[in-house]
Structures are given as C-alpha cells and as structure tokens.
Biopython code that builds the backbone (N, CA, C, O; Angstrom):
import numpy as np
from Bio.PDB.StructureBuilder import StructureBuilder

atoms = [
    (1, "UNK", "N", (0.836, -1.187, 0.000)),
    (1, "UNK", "CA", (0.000, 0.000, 0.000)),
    (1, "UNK", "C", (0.873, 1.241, 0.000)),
    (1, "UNK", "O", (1.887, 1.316, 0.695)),
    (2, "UNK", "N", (0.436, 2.246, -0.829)),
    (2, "UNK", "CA", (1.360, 3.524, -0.728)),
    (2, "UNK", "C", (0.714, 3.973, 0.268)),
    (2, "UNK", "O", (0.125, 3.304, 1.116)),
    (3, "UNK", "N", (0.824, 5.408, 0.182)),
    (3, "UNK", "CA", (0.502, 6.595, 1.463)),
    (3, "UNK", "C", (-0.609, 6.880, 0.950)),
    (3, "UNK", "O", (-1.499, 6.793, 1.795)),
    (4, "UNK", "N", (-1.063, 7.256, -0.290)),
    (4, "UNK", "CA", (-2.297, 7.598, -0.158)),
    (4, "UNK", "C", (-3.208, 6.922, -0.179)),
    (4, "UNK", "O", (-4.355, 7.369, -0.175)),
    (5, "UNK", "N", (-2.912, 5.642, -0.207)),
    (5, "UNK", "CA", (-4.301, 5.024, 0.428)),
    (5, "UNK", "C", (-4.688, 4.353, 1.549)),
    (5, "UNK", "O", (-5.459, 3.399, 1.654)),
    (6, "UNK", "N", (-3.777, 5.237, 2.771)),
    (6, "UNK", "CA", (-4.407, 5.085, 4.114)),
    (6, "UNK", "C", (-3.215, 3.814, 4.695)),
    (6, "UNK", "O", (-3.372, 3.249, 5.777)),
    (7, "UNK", "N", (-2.121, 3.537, 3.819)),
    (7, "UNK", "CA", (-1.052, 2.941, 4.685)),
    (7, "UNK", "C", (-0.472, 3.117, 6.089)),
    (7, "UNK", "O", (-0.569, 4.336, 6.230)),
    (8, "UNK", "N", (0.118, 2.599, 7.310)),
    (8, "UNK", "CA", (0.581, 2.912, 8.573)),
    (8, "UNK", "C", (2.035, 2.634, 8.247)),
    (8, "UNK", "O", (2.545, 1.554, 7.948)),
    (9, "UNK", "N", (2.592, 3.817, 8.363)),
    (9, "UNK", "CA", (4.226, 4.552, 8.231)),
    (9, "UNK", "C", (4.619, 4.159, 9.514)),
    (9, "UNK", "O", (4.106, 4.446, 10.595)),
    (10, "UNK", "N", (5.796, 3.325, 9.208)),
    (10, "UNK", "CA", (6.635, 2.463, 10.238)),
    (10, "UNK", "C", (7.798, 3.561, 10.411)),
    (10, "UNK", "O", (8.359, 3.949, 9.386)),
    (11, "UNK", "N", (8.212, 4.115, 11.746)),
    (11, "UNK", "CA", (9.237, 4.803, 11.978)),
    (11, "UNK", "C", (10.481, 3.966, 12.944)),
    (11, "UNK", "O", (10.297, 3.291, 13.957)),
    (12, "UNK", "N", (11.436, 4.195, 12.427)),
    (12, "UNK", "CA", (12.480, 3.331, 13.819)),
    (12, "UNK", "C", (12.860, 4.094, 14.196)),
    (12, "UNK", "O", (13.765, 4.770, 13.707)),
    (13, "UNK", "N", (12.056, 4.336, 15.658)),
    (13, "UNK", "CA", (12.519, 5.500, 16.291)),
    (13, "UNK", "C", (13.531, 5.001, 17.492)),
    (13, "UNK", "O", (13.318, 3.910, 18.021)),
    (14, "UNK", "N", (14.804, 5.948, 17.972)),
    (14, "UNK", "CA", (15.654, 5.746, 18.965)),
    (14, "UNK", "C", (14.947, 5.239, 20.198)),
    (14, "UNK", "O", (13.809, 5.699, 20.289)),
    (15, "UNK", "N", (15.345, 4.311, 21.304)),
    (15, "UNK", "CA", (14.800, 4.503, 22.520)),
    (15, "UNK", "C", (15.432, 5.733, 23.129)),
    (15, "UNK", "O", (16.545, 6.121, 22.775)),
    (16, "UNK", "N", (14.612, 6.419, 24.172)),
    (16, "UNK", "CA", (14.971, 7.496, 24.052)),
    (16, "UNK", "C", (15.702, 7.040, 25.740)),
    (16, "UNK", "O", (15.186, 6.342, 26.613)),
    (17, "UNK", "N", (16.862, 7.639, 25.741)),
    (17, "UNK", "CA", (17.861, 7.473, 27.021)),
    (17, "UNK", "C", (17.305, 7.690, 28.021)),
    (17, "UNK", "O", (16.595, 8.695, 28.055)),
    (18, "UNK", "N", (17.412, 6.846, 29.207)),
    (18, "UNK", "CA", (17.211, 7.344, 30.467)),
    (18, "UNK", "C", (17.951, 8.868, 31.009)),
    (18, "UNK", "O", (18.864, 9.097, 30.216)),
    (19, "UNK", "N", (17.897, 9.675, 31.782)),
    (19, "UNK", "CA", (18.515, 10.443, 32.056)),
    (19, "UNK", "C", (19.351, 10.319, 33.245)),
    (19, "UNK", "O", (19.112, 9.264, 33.832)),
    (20, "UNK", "N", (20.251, 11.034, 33.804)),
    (20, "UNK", "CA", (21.311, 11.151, 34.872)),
    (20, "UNK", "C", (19.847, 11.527, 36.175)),
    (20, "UNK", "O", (19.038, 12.455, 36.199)),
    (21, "UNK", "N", (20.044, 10.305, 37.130)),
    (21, "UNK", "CA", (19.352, 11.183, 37.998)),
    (21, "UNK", "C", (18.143, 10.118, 37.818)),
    (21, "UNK", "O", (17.503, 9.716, 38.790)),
    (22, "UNK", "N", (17.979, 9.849, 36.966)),
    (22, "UNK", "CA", (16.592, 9.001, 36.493)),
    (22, "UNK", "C", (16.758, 7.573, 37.507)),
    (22, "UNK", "O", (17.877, 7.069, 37.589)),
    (23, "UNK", "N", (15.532, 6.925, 38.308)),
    (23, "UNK", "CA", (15.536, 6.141, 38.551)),
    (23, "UNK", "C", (15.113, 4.827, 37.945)),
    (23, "UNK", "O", (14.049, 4.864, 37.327)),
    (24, "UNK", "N", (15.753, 3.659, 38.007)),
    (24, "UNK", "CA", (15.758, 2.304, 37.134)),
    (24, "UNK", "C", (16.033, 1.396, 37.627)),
    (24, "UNK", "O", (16.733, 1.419, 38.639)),
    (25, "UNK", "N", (15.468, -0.005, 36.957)),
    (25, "UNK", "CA", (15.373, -0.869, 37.289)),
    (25, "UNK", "C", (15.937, -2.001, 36.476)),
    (25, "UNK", "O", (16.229, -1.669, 35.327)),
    (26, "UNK", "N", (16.173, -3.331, 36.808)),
    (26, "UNK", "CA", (16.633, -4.526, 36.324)),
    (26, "UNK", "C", (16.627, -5.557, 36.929)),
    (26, "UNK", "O", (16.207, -5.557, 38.087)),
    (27, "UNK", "N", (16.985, -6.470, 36.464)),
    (27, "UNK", "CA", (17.421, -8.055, 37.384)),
    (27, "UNK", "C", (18.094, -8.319, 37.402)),
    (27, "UNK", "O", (18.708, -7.849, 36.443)),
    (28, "UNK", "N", (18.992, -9.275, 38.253)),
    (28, "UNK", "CA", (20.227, -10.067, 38.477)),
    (28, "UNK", "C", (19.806, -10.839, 39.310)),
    (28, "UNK", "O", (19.083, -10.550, 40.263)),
    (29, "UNK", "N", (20.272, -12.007, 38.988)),
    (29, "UNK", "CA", (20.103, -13.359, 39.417)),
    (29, "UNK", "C", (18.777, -13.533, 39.815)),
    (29, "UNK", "O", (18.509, -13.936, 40.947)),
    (30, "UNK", "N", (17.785, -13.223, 38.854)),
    (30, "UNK", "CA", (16.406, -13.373, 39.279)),
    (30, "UNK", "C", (15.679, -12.534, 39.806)),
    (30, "UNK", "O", (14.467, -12.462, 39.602)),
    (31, "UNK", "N", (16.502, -11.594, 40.749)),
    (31, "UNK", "CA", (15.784, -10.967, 41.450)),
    (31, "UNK", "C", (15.853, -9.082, 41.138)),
    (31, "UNK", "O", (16.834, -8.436, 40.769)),
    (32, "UNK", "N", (14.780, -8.696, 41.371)),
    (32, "UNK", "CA", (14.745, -7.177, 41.059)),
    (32, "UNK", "C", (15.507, -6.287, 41.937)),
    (32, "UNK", "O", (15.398, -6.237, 43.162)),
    (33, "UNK", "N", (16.485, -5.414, 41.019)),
    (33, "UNK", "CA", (17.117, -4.319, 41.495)),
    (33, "UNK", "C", (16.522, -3.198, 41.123)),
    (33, "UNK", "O", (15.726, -3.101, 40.189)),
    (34, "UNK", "N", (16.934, -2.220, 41.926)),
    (34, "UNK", "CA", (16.767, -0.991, 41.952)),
    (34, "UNK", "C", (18.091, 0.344, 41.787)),
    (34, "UNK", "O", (19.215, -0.011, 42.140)),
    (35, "UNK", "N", (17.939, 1.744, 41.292)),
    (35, "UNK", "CA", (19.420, 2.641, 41.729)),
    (35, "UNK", "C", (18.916, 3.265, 40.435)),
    (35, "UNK", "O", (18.083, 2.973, 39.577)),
    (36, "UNK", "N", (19.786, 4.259, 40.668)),
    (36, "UNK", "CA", (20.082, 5.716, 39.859)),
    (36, "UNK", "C", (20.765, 5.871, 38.648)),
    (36, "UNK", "O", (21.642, 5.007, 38.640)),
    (37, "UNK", "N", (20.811, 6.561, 37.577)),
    (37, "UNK", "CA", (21.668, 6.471, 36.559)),
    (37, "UNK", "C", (23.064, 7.328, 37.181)),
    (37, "UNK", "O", (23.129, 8.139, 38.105)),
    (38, "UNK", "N", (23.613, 7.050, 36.713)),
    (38, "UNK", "CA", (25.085, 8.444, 37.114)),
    (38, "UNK", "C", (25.592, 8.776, 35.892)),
    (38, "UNK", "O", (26.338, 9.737, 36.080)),
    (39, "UNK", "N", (25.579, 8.540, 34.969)),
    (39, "UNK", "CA", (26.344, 8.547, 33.525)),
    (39, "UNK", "C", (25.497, 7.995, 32.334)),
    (39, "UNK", "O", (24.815, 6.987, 32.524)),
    (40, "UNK", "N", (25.508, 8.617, 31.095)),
    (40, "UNK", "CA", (25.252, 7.975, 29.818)),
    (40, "UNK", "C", (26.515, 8.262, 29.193)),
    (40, "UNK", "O", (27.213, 9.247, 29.434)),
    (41, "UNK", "N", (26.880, 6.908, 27.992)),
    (41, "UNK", "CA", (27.317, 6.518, 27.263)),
    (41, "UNK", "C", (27.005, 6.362, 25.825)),
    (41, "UNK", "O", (26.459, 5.302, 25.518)),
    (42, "UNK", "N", (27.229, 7.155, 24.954)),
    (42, "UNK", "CA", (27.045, 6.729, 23.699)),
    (42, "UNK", "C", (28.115, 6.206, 22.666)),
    (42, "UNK", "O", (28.107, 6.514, 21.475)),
    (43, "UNK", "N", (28.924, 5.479, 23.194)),
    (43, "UNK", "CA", (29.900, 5.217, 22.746)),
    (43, "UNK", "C", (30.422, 3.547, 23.681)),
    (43, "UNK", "O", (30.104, 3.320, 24.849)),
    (44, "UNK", "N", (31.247, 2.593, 22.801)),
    (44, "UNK", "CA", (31.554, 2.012, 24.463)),
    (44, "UNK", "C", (32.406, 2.168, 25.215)),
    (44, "UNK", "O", (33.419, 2.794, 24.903)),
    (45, "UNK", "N", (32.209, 1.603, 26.488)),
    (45, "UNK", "CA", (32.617, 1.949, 27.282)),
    (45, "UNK", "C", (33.400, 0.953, 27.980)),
    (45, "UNK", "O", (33.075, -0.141, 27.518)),
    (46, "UNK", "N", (34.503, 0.788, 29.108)),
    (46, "UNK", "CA", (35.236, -0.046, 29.858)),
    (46, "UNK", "C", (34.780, 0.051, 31.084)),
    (46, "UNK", "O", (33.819, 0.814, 30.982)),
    (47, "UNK", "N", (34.892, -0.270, 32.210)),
    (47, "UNK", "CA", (35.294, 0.107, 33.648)),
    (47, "UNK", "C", (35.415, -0.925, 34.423)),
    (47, "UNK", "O", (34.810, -1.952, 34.116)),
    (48, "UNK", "N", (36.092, -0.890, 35.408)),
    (48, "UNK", "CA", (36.414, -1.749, 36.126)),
    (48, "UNK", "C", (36.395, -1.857, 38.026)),
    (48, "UNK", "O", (37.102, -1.360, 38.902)),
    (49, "UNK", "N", (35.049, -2.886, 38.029)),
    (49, "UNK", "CA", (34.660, -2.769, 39.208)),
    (49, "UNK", "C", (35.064, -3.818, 40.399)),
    (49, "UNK", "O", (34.728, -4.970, 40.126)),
    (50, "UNK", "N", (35.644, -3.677, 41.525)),
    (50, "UNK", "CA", (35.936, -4.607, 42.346)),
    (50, "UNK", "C", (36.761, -5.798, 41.260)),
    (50, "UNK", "O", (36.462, -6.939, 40.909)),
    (51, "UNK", "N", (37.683, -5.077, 41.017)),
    (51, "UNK", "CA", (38.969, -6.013, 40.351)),
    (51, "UNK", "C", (38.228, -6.927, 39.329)),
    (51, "UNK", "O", (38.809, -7.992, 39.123)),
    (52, "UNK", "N", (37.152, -6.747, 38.697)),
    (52, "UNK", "CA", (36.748, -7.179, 37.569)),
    (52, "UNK", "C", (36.384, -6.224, 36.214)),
    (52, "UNK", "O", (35.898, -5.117, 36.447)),
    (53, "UNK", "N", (36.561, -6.542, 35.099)),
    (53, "UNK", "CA", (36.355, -5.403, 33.750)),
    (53, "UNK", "C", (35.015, -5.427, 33.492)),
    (53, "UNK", "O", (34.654, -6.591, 33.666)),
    (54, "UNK", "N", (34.099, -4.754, 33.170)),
    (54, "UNK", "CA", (33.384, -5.161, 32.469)),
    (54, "UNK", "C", (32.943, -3.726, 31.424)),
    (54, "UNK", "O", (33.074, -2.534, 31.699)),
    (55, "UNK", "N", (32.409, -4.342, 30.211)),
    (55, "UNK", "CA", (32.155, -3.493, 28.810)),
    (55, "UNK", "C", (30.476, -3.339, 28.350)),
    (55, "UNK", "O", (29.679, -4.266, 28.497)),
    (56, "UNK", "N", (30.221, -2.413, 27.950)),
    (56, "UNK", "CA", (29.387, -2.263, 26.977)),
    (56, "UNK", "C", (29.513, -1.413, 26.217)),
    (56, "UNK", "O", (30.318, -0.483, 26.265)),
    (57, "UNK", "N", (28.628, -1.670, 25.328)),
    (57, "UNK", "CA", (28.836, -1.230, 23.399)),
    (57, "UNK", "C", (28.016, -0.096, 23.621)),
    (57, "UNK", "O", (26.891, -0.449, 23.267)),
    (58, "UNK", "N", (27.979, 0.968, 23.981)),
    (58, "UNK", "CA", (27.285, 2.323, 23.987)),
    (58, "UNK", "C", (27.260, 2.352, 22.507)),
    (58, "UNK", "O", (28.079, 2.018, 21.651)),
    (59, "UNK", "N", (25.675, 3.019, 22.457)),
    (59, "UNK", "CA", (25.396, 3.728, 21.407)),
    (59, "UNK", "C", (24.315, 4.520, 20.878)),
    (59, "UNK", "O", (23.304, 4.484, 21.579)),
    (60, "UNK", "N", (24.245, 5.226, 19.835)),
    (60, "UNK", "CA", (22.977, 5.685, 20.287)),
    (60, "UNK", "C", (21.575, 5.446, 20.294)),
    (60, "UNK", "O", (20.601, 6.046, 20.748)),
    (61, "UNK", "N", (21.810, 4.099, 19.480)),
    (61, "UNK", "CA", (20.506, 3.065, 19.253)),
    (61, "UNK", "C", (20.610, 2.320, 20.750)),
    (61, "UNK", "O", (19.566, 2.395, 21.398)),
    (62, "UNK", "N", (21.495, 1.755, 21.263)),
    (62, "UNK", "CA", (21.567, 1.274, 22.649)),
    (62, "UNK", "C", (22.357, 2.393, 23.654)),
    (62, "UNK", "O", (23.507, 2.208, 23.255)),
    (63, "UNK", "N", (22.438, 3.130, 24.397)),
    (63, "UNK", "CA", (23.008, 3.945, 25.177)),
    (63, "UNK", "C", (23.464, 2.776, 26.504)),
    (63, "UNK", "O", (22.603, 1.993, 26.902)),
    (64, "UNK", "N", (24.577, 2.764, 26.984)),
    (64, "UNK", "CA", (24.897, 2.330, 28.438)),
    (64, "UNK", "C", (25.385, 2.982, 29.482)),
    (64, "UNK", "O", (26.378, 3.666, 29.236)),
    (65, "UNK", "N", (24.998, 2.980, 30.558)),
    (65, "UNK", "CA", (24.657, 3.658, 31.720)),
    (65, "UNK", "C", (25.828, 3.069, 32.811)),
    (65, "UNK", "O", (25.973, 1.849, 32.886)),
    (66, "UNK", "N", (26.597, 3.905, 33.590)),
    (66, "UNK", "CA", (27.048, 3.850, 34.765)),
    (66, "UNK", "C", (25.626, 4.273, 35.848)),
    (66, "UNK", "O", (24.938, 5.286, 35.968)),
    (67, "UNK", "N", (25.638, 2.631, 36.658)),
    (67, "UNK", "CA", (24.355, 3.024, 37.191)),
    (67, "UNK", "C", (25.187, 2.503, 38.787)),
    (67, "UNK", "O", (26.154, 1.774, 39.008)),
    (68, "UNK", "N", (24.178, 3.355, 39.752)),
    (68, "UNK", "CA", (24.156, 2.959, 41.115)),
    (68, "UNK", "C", (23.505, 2.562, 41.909)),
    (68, "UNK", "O", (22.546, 3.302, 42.129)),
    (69, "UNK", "N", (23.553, 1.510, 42.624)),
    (69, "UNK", "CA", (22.414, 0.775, 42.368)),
    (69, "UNK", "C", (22.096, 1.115, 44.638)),
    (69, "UNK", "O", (22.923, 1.609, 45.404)),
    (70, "UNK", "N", (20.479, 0.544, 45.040)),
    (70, "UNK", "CA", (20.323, 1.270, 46.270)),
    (70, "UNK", "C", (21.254, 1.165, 47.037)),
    (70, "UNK", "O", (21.742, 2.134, 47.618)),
    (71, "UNK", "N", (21.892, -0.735, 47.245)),
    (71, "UNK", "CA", (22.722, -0.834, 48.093)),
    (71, "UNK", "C", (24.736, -0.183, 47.627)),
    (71, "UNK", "O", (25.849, -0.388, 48.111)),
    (72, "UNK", "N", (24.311, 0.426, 46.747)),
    (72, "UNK", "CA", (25.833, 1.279, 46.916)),
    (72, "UNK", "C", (26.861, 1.032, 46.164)),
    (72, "UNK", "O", (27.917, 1.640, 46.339)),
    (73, "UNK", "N", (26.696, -0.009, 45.095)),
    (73, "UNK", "CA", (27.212, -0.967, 44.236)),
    (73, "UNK", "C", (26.910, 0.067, 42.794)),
    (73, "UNK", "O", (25.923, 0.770, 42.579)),
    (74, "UNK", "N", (28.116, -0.133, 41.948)),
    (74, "UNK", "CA", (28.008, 1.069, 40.861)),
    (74, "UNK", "C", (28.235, -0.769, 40.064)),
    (74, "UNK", "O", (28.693, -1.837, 40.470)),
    (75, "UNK", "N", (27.575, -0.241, 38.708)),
    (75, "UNK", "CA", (27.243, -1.394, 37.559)),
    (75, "UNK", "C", (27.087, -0.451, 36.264)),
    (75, "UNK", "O", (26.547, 0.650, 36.162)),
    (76, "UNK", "N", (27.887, -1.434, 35.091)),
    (76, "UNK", "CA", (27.165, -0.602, 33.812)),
    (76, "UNK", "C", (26.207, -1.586, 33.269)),
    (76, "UNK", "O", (26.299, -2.794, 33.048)),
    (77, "UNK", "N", (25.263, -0.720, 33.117)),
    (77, "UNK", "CA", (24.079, -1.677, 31.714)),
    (77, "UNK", "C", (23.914, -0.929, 30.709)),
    (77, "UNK", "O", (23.988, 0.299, 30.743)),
    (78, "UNK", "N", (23.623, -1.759, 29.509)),
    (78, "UNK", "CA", (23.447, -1.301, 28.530)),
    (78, "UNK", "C", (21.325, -0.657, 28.977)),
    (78, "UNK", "O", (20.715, -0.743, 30.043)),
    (79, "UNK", "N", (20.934, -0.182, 27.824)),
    (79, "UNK", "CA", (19.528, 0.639, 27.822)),
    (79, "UNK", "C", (18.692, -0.673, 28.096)),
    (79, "UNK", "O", (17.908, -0.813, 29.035)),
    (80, "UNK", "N", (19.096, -1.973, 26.751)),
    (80, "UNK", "CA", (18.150, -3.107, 27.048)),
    (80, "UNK", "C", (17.614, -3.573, 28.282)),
    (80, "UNK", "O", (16.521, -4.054, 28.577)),
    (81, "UNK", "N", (18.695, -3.302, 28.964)),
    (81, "UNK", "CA", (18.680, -4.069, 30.663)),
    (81, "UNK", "C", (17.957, -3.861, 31.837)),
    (81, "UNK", "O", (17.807, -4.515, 32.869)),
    (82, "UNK", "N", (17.361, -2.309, 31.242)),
    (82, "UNK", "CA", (17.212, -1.363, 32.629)),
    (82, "UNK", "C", (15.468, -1.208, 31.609)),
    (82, "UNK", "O", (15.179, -1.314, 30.417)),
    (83, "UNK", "N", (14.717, -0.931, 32.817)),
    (83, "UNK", "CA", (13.154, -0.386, 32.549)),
    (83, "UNK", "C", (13.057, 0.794, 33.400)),
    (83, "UNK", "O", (14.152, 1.157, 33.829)),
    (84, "UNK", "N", (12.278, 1.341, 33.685)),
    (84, "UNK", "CA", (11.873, 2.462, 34.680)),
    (84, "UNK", "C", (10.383, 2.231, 35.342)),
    (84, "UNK", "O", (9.933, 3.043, 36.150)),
]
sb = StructureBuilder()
sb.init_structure("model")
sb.init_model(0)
sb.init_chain("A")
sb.init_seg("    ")
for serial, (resi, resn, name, xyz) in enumerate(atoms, 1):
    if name == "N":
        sb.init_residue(resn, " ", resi, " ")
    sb.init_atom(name, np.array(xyz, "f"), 0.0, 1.0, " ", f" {name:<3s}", serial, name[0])
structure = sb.get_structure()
C-alpha cells in the first residue's frame, strides 16, 4: 500500500535514554534491582569494578549507563537491561 491510500508509516525511532538522575530498574540473578543512573554513554565503554572489567557497546541506538544501584554498588548496563 502507498501513502495515499491510508497505509501505517513504520518509523524506527531511537529509545529514548534514560537520564542522569533518572531512577531504574533490572534483574540479576532473578531478582529485582533498583538505583540511579550516574552517567550515559554513547559510545563504548570499559570500567572496572571490584577487580573485575566489564564493557558495553554504547550507542545511540543502545546507550549504556554507569548506574548505582540502592545498596551502593556502581554497575554498567546497557539501555536493554534497565526499565523504569
């Protein structure tokens, strides 16, 4: 169907980033976490927490987040990971 005859125009639109400050959510090991964003990433990223590396592929279709989580523990997730 073209446009003029009443077709529905598919857009791929960005998810749109959480913000700094924004509160979020996820799981690990089953169970639901909670904490704050501290950082976006559109690019990837490294860091290294409690003597372990860990990466994500920032971008601007996926953005990843330095997040902090209630109990005090800083984590990166990518956008997929986290809901609000």
């Amino acid at each position: 169907m073209d446009a003029k005859k009443g077709a529905v125009m598919k857009t791929n639109r960005l998810p749109e980033p959480f913000r700094i400050g924004e509160k979020i959510k996820w799981r690990w090991m089953g169970r639901p976490v909670s904490g704050v964003v501290k950082k976006v990433y559109f690019k990837p990223v490294t860091k290294i927490f409690r003597g372990a590396e860990f990466k994500r592929n920032g971008s601007k279709e996926e953005p990843a987040y330095l997040v902090k989580s209630k109990a005090g523990s800083e984590v990166l997730k990518s956008h997929s990971e986290l809901s609000n």
